[in-house]
N, C-alpha and C positions, 0 to 999 in steps of 0.2 A: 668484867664484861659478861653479860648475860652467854650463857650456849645452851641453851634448849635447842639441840641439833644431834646429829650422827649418834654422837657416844649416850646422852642421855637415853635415845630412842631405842638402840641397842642395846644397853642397859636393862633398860623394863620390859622391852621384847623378848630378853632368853628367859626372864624372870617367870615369864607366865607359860601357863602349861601348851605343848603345843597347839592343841586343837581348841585353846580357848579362844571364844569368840573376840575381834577386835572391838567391836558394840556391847557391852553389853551392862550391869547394871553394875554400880562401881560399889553398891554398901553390901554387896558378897564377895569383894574382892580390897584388902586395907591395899594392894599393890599397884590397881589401877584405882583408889581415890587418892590415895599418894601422888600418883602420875597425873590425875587431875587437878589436885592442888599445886602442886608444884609448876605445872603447865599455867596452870591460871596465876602465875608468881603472888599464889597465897600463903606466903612463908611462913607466917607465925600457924596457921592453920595444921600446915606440915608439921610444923617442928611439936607442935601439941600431938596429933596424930602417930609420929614418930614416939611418941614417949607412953603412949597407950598398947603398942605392939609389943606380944608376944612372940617372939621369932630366938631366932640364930642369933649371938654375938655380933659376927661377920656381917650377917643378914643384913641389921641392924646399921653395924658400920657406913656399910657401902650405903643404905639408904641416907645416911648422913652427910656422907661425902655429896652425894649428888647434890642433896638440899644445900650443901656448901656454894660446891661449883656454881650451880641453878645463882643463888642470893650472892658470895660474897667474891667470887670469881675464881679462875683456877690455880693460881698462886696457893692461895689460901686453902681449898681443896685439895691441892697434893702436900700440902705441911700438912694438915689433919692427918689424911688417910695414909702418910707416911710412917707418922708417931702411934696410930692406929695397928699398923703391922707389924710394930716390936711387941704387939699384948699379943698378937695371935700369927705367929713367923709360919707354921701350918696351912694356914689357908691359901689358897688359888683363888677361893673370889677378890680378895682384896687386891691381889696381885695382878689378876687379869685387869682388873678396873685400874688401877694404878699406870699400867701398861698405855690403858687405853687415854688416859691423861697425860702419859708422858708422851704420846703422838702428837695430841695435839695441843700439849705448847713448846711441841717442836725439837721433844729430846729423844729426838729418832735413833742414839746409840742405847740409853738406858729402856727403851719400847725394846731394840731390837733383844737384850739380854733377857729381859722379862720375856719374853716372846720364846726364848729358847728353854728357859725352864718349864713353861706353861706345854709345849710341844709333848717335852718330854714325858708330862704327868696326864695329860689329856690330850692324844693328836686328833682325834679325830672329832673333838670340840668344836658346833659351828662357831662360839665366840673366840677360840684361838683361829681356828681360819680367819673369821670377818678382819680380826687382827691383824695378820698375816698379811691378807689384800689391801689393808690399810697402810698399812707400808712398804708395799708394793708401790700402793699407788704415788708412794711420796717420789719414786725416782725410775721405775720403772711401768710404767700404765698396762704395756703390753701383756706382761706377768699377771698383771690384776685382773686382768680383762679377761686373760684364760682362764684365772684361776675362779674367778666368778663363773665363770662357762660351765667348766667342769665339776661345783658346787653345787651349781643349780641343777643338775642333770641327776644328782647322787644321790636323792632324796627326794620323796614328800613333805614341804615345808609349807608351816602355815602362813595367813597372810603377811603377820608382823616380819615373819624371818623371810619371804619373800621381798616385804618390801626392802630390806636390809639387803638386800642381794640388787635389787635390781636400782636400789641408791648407789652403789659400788658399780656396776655396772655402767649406767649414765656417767658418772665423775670420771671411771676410765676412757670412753668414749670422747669425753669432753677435752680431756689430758691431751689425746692421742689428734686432736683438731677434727673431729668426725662430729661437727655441732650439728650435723643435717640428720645423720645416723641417730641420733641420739633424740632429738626430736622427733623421730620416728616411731624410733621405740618407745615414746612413754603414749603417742597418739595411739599407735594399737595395740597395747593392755588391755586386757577386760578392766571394764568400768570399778567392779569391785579392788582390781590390782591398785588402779589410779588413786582411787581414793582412799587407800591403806597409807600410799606412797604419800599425798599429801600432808599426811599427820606428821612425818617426818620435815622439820624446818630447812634442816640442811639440802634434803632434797626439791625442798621447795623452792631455796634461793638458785641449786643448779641449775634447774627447770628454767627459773626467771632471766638469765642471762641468754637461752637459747632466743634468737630472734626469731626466727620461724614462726609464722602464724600458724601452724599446726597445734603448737601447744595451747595458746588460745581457744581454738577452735574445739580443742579436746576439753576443754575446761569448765565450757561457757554452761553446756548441757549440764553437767554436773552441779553448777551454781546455780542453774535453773530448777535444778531438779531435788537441791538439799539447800535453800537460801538459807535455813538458820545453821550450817556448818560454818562455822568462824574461820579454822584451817582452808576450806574454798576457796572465800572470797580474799583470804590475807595474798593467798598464790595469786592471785587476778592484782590484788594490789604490789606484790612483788614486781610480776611482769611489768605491766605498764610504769613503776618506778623506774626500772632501769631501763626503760625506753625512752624514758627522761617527760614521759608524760601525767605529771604530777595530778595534775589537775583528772586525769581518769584514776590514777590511782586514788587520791584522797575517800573517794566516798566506798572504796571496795574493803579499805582498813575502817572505816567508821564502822560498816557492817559487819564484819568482825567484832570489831570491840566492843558494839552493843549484842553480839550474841554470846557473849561470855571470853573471846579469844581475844587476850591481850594486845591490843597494841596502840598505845600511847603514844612510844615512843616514834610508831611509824606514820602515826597520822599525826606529830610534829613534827617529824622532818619534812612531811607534802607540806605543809603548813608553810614550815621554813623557806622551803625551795620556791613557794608561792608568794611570798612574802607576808603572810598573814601570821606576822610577827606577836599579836598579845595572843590570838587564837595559839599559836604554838606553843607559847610559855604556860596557859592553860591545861596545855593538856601534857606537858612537859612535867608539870605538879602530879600527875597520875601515874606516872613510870615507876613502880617499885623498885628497880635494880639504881643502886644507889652511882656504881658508875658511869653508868649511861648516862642518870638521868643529868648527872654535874656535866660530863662532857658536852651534850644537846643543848643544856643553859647557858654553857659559854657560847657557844657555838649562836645563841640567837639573839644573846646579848653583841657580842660584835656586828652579829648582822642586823639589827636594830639600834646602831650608833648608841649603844649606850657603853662606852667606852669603861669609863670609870669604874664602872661594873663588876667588867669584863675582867680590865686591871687586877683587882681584887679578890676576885672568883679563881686566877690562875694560878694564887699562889698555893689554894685548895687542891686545885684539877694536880699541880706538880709535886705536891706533897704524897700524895696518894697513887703516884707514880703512870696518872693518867696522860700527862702532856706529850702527845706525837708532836714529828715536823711541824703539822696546819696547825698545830694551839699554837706555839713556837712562834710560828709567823702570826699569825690571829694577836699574838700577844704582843709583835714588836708594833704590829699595826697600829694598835689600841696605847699602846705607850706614844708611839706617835702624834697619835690625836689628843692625846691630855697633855701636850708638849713634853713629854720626857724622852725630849729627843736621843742624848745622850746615852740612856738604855735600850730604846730601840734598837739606835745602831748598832747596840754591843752585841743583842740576841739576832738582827738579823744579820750582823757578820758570822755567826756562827752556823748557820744556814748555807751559806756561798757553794760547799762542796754537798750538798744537798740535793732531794728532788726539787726544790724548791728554790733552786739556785735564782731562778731569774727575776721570780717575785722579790727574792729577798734583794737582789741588786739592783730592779727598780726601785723597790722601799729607801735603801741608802741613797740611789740618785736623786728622791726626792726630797731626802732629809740635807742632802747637800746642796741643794735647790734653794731649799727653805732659810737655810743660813746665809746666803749670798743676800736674801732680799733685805 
């Protein structure tokens, strides 16, 4: 799974000097043409660029790792950057970063132990803080929410590591059910905060969950005012996505992806939910992240009755350890309708104690249906 979010952003945020500008020209910096390739999931691009740097061992590493996560998902990024830190057991960048992939895929005891060596060797590090509040925020918001307070008050920080502050900020706000507050806050930011904070994905997806037309409102001007910024218009397409109004979002991701800002995969899914099923498979062909784009495929093959397909496609999707619950049922479905009634049933019995419990008990009532006739 793609994450161009949080950890990535933070990442190339401490990398760069503080007062360097967030704009600025990328062929005097390998760090942000790095961050731009990778952003634009031009991987082989990276991975060439990667092998022309001069730097740090470590350095080097960790840009690695990212380009992992980035292309091949974080599985496979923390085995790397794992086998990477028996060559160099000294360093702290590799371990901070390591930390920060063990948050999130969820192994909040091995974060927390990284987290207490990192302390001990650097406390006053913004990226072992940002850490800190990061798993803060996984169980306690309130913790997070002061401890961003009392961060941001301790320092001069530039805009990248403000926006990192006020992404943490929002997410505890949003924890703690303060979704009006928090809407609040991102509407009176100075415009320059706003639009640092959009670069960031993950705060662009919290953004999009707020319903509040303020964030709209705070948005619009800004799309008006930068149309060829890709990050802009994808937040306008976030919003209105999970407003469930596909049909406005579609053309706010087209504008994106023709301004350079990825997104394929977003303007298949409006597609999808639109029903403009070969349009979506089109542009499903463009998605570089090789997970997504298999799981999106299946996903429009069943919703395009092409069954057989679909069948076929999932012994792919499960081999590579992509198959949630909805393939699961998607898949008993599609067994279903090629008459292989008999498998269905098997995979939608296993569903029963499920979210999906009731879909999967209509599917067998009507495979039981089916045999009676």
């Amino acid at each position: 799974m793609k994450t161009s979010n949080l950890f990535l952003y933070l990442c190339f945020g401490l990398l760069l000097a503080p007062n360097q500008k967030a704009y600025g020209n990328t062929e005097k910096s390998p760090t942000l043409l790095l961050q731009t390739l990778i952003n634009a999931e031009r991987y082989d691009a990276a991975e060439q660029l990667l092998t022309q740097l001069d730097g740090e061992p470590d350095l080097i590493v960790l840009y690695q790792t990212i380009l992992r996560q980035q292309r091949d998902g974080i599985v496979v990024a923390l085995e790397y950057i794992r086998e990477e830190i028996e060559k160099f057991p000294e360093t702290l960048l590799l371990r901070e970063h390591l930390a920060k992939l063990s948050l999130q895929a969820g192994q909040i005891d091995a974060a927390k132990e990284l987290l207490l060596q990192l302390k001990q060797a650097k406390p006053q590090s913004l990226s072992t803080v940002l850490l800190q509040i990061d798993i803060l925020l996984s169980h306690t918001p309130q913790e997070a929410l002061d401890m961003v307070l009392a961060t941001r008050e301790a320092n001069a920080w530039s805009l990248p590591q403000q926006a990192m502050l006020d992404t943490r900020f929002i997410s505890a706000l949003m924890k703690l059910g303060l979704e009006h507050t928090a809407a609040n806050y991102f509407a009176e930011l100075p415009s320059l905060r706003q639009k640092e904070l959009l670069h960031n994905s993950n705060a662009v997806r919290l953004l999009s969950r707020l319903k509040s037309p303020k964030i709209r409102q705070a948005l619009m001007p800004l799309h008006l005012e930068h149309p060829s910024q890709g990050h802009i218009s994808s937040a306008l397409g976030y919003i209105y996505a999970h407003q469930g109004e596909y049909g406005q979002a579609l053309p706010y991701f087209q504008k994106s992806h023709l301004s350079g800002h990825p997104s394929a995969f977003e303007i298949g899914e409006m597609l999808l939910h639109l029903d403009r099923h070969e349009e979506a498979m089109h542009h499903n062909i463009q998605v570089p992240n090789p997970e997504k784009k298999l799981q999106q495929r299946f996903n429009i093959l069943v919703r395009s009755k092409q069954y057989s397909r679909a069948v076929n496609l999932f012994t792919q999707l499960k081999s590579k350890g992509l198959a949630n619950q909805t393939s699961h049922y998607f898949y008993a479905y599609s067994l279903a309708q090629t008459g292989q009634k008999e498998k269905a049933a098997k995979v939608a019995g296993a569903l029963l104690n499920s979210q999906l419990e009731k879909q999967a008990e209509e599917l067998l009532k009507n495979l039981r249906l089916a045999d009676t006739l």
